[in-house]
C-alpha positions as CSV (number, residue, x, y, z in Angstrom):
1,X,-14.6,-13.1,0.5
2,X,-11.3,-12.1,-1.1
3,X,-10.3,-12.8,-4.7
4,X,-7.4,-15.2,-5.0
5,X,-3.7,-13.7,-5.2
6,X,-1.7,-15.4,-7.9
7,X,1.8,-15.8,-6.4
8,X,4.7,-16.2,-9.2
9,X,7.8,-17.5,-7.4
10,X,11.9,-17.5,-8.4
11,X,14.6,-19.1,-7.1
12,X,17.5,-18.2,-7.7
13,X,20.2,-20.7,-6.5
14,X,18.0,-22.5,-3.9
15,X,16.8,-25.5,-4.0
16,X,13.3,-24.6,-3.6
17,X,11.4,-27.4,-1.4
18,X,7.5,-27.8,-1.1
19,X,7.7,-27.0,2.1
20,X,9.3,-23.5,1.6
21,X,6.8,-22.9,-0.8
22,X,4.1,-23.4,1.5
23,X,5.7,-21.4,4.2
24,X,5.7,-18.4,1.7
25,X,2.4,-18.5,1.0
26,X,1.3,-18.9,4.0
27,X,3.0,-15.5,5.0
28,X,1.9,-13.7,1.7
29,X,-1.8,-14.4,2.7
30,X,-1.4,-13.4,5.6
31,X,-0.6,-10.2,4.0
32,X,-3.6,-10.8,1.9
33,X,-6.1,-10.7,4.7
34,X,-4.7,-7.0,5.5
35,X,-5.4,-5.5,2.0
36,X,-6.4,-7.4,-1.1
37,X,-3.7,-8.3,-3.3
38,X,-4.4,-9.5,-6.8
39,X,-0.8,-11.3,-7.5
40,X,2.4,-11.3,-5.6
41,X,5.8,-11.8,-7.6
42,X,8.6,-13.2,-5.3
43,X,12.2,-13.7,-6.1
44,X,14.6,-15.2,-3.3
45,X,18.3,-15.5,-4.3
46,X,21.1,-16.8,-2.6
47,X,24.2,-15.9,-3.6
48,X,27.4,-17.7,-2.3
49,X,30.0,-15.4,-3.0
50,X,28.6,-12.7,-1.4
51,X,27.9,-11.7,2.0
52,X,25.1,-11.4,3.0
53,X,23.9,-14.3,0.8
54,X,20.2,-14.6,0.8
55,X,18.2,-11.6,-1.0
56,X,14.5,-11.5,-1.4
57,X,12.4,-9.0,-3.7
58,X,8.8,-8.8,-3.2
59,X,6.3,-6.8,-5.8
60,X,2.7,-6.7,-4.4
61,X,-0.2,-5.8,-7.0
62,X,-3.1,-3.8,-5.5
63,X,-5.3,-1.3,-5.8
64,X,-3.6,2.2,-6.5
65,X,0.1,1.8,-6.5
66,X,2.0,-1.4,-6.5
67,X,3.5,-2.2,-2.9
68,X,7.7,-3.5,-3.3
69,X,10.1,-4.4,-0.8
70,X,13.6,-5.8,-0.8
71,X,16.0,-7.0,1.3
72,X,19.6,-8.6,2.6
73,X,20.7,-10.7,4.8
74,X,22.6,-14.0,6.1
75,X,19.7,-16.6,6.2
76,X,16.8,-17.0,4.4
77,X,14.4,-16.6,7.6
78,X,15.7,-13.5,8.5
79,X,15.5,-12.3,4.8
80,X,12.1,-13.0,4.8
81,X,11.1,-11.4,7.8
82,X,12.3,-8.0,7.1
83,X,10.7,-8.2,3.5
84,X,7.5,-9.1,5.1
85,X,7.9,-6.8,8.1
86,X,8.2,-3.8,5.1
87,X,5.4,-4.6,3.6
88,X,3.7,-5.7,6.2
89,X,4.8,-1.6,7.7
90,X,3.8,-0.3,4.0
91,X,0.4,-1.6,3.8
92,X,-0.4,-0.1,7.3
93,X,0.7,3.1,6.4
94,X,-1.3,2.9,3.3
95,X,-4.1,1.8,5.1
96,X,-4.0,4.9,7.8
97,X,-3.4,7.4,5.2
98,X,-6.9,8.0,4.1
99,X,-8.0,8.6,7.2
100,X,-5.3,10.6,8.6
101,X,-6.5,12.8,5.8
102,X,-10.2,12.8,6.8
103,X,-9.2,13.5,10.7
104,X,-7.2,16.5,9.7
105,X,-9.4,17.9,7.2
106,X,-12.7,18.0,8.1
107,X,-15.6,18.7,5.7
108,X,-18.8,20.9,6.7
109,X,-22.0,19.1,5.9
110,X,-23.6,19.2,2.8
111,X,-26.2,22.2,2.6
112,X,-29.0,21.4,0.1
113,X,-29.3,24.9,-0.8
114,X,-25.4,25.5,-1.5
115,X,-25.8,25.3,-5.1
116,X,-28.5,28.2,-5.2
117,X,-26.8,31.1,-3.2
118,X,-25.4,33.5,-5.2
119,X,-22.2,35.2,-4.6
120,X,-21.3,39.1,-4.3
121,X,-18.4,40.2,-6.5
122,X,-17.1,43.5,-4.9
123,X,-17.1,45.5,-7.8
124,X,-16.9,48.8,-5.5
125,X,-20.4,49.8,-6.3
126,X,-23.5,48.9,-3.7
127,X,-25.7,45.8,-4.8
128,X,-29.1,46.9,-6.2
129,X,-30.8,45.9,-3.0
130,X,-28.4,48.0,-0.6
131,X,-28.4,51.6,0.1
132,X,-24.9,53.6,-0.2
133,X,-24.0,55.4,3.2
């Protein structure tokens, strides 16, 4: 069972509904269920005398690096869907990367006696055990 995110949200010019809020979160876990995050800090913005209006900033706290995104546009929906869609992009790419890594470099098994052999330094001269030509 996951751990449950903490979600801090601003508004920033909005008048911030119940119903929004619960739309948000609903999305956020949904980004949850794809890789635990530990809290989420949103800040949606709308600001009326620029164009585009709405901005939303999204900071994801995980494990390893912290996942952001950010993003522009004329309406609130379509704000929020590319700041998802990036993170939602980010998180997959985070989540292939380890094994990309493990496809393209593959490891020889473990040999129990690896530790014992002893290696030859070429020092020019014939090891003890080997006769000179």
């Amino acid at each position: 069972m996951l751990a449950p995110m903490k979600i801090q949200f601003q508004f920033r010019g909005l008048n911030a509904s119940a119903s929004l809020g619960v739309w948000l979160e609903e999305q956020l876990e949904r980004l949850h269920h794809l890789m635990p995050v530990s809290a989420a800090e949103v800040v949606l913005e709308q600001q009326r005398d620029n164009a585009p209006a709405f901005r939303a900033h999204v900071h994801l706290v995980v494990s390893g690096r912290d996942i952001h995104a950010a993003a522009r546009d004329h309406t609130l929906e379509a704000v929020w869907l590319k700041v998802t869609n990036s993170l939602h992009k980010q998180i997959e790419r985070r989540k292939a990367r380890p094994q990309a890594r493990v496809r393209s470099n593959p490891q020889p098994p473990a040999i129990a006696s690896r530790g014992l052999e002893r290696r030859r330094v070429n020092t020019g001269k014939p090891a003890h055990n080997q006769r000179e030509p």
